[in-house]
C-alpha positions in Angstrom: -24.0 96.0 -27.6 -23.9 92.1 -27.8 -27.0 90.2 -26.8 -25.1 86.9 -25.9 -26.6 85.0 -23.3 -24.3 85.0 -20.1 -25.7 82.0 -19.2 -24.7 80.1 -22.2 -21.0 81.8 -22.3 -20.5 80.1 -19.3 -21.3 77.2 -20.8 -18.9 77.3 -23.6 -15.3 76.1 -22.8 -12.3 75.9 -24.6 -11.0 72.4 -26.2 -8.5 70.7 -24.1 -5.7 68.8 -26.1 -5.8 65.2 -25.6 -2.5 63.4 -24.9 -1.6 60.3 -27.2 -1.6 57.1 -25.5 0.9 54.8 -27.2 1.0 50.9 -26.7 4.7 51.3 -25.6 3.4 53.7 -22.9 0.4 51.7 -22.1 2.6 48.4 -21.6 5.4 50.9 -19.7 2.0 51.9 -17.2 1.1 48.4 -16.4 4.7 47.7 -15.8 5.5 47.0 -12.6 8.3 48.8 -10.4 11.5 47.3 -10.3 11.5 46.8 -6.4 8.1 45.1 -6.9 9.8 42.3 -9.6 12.8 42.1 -7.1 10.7 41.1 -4.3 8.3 39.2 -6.2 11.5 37.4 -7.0 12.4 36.8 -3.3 9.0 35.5 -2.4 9.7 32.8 -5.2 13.3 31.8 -3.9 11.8 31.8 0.1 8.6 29.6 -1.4 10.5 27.1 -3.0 13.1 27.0 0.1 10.4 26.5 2.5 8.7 23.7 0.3 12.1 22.1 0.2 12.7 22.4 4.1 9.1 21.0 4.5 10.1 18.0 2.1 13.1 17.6 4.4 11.2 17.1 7.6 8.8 15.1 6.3 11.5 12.6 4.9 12.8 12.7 8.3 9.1 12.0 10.2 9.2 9.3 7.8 12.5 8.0 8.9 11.5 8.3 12.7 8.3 6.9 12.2 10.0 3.5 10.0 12.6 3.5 12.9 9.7 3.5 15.6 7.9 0.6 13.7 11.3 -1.1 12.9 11.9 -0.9 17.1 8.7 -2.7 17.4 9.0 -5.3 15.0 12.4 -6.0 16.2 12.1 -6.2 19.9 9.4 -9.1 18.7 12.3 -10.6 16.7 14.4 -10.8 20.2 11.6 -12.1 22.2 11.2 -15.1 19.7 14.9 -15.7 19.5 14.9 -15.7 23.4 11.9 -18.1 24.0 13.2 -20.3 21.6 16.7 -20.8 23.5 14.9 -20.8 26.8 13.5 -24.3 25.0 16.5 -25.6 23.9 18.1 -24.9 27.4 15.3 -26.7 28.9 15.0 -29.8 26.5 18.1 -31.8 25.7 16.7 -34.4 23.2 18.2 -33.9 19.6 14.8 -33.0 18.1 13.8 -29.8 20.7 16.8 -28.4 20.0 16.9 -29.0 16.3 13.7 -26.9 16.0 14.2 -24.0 18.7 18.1 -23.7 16.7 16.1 -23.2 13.4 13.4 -21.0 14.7 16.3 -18.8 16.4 17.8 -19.0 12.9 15.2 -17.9 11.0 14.1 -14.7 13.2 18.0 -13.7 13.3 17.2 -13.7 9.6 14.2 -11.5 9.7 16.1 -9.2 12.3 18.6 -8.6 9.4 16.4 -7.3 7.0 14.7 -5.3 9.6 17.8 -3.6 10.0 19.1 -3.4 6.2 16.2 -1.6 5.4 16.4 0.6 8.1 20.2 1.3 7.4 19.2 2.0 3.6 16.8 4.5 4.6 19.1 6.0 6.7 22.3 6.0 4.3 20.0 6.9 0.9 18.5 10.4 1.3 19.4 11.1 -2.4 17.1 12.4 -4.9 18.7 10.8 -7.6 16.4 8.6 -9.6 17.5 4.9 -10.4 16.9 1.7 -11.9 14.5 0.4 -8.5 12.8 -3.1 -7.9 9.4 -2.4 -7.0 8.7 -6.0 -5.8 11.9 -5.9 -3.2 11.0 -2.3 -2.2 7.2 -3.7 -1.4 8.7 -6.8 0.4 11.5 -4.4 2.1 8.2 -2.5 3.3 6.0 -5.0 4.2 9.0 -6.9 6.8 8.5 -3.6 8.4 4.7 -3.5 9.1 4.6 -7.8 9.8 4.0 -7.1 13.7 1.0 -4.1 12.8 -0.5 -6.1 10.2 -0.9 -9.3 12.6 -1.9 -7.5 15.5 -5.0 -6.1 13.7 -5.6 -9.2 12.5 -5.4 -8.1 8.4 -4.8 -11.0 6.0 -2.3 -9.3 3.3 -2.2 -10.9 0.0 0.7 -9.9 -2.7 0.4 -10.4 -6.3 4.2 -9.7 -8.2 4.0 -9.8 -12.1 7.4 -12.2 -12.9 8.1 -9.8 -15.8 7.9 -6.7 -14.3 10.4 -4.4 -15.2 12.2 -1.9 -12.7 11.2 1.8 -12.7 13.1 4.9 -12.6 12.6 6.2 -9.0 14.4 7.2 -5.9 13.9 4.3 -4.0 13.7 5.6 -0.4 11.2 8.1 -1.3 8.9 5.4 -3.1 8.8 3.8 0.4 8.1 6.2 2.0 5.0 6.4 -0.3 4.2 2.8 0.2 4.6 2.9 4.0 1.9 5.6 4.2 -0.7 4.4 2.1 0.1 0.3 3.7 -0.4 2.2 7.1 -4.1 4.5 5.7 -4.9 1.0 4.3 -4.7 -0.7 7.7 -6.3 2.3 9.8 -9.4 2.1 7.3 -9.8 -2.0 8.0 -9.9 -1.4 11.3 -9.7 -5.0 12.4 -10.1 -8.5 10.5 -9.9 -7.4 7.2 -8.1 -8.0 3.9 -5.2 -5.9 2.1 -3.7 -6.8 -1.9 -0.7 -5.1 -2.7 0.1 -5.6 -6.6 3.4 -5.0 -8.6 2.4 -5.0 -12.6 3.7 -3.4 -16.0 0.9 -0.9 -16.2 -1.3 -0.7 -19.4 0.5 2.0 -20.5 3.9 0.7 -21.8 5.8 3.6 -20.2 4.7 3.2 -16.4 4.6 0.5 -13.7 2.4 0.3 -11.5 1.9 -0.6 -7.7 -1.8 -1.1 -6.3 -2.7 -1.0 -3.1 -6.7 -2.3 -1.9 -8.5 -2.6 1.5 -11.7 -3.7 2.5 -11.9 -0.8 4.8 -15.0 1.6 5.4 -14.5 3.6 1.5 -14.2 7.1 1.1 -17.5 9.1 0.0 -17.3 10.5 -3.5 -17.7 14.4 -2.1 -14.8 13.4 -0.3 -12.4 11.7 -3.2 -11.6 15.0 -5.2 -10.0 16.7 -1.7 -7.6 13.6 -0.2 -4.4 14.7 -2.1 -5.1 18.8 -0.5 -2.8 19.4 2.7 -3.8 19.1 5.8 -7.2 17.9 5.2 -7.8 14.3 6.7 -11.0 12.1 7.2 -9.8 11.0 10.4 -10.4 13.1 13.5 -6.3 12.2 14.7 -4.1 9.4 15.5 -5.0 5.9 15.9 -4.3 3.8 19.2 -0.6 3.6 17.3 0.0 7.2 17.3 0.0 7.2 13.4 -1.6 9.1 11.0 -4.4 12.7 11.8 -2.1 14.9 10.3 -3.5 15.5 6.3 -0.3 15.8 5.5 0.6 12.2 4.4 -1.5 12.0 1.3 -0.6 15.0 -0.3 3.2 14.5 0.7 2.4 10.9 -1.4 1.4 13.3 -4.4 4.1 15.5 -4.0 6.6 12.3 -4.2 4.6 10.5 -6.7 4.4 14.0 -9.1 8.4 14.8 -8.9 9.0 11.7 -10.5 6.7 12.2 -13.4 4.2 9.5 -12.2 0.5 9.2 -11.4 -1.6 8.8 -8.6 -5.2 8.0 -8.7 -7.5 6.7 -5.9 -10.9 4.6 -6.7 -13.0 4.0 -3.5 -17.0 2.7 -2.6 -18.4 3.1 0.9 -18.2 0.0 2.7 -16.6 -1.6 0.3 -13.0 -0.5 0.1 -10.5 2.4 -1.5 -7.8 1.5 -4.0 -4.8 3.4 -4.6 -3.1 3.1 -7.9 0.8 4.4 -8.2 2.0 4.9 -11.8 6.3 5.4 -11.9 8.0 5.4 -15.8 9.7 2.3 -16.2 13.4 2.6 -16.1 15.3 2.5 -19.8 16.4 -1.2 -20.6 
């Protein structure tokens, strides 16, 4: 008769073979599903096409906002071509009409470039990237923005580097960059203030490089490191000219600025001013 414990037969249990785990297995269970890489694939394609269709409406935001500011400028055009032959109506003498026939020259002038620039906007919606002249595009702009700049009183000084060299950009999407941070630059001023807007061959030999600086209220350091996110903005909506609130203009600037392998960095002190610096590769001689 055995005297084996049934308590420790119970215990005893037979070896169970383990099954070889390969790498080739291993890799082939971490593997996702087919259907899973397909759709992956189709959340890509619907990402990028909804990035593109959000590029698209901001270019056009941009266009309606440089047509709303054109409308401005321009209706002050008319008024000073219209005062200026109610003089020369009114005063016969050689000399009256000498200088209201000049002044109504000169705005007809202005009225053209208002509308050049807007037609170019218009007409150039290509990507393609070009030999561009920074200092015309900044003059182009700054025609634009004559009226806002003068009705808030800020003083806007212009420093162009004779031997700067063109860079390889799109131009209409550069102004659109330039529009937006003249516009930030005037909202931060307030009123009475000062602006510089500098065109320069950058210190590195492969960029040039367009400044612009306020003496506006500054940004506060915690604040720096989140401008370029979307829809974050240190202003709590539009200003009295229905512009800016959104978040999204910065980070549409970075978007621009990045696509055509450039730089933008921002320095700023509280209450003393901010200073954003655009970097563009200069075009091939």
């Amino acid at each position: 008769m055995s005297s084996e414990d049934p308590a420790e037969k119970m215990t005893q249990s037979t070896p169970q073979p383990v099954a070889s785990i390969t790498p080739h297995r291993l890799h082939a269970a971490a593997k996702p599903p087919a259907s899973a890489q397909s759709s992956e694939a189709e959340l890509v394609e619907q990402i990028g096409q909804l990035k593109a269709q959000l590029r698209q409406n901001q270019a056009m935001a941009s266009l309606g906002e440089l047509t709303s500011t054109a409308t401005h400028e321009f209706n002050n055009v008319l008024m000073t071509i219209i005062n200026y032959a109610r003089l020369g109506i009114r005063n016969r003498d050689d000399a009256s009409r000498d200088k209201a026939l000049s002044k109504i020259l000169e705005a007809s002038e202005r009225a053209a470039r208002i509308t050049s620039t807007i037609l170019a906007q218009a007409r150039n919606r290509s990507d393609s990237m070009e030999p561009t002249d920074l200092v015309a595009l900044v003059k182009d702009t700054m025609v634009l923005l004559e009226r806002e700049m003068n009705k808030y009183r800020v003083s806007v000084c212009t420093e162009f580097a004779e031997d700067t060299v063109k860079a390889m950009a799109a131009g209409n999407q550069i102004q659109r960059v330039l529009l937006n941070l003249l516009i930030n630059a005037r909202q931060a001023i307030g009123e009475a203030g000062q602006m510089f807007v500098i065109v320069r061959n950058s210190d590195d030999p492969a960029f040039v490089e367009v400044v612009v600086r306020d003496s506006g209220c500054g940004i506060p350091a915690e604040t720096l490191p989140q401008i370029f996110e979307p829809f974050f903005s240190t202003k709590s909506g539009p200003d009295d000219s229905g512009k800016g609130g959104t978040g999204l203009g910065l980070s549409a600037c970075k978007e621009i600025v990045d696509a055509h392998k450039g730089k933008i960095r921002v320095e700023s002190s509280v209450g003393v001013g901010t200073a954003f610096t655009i970097r563009l590769p200069k075009a091939p001689c």
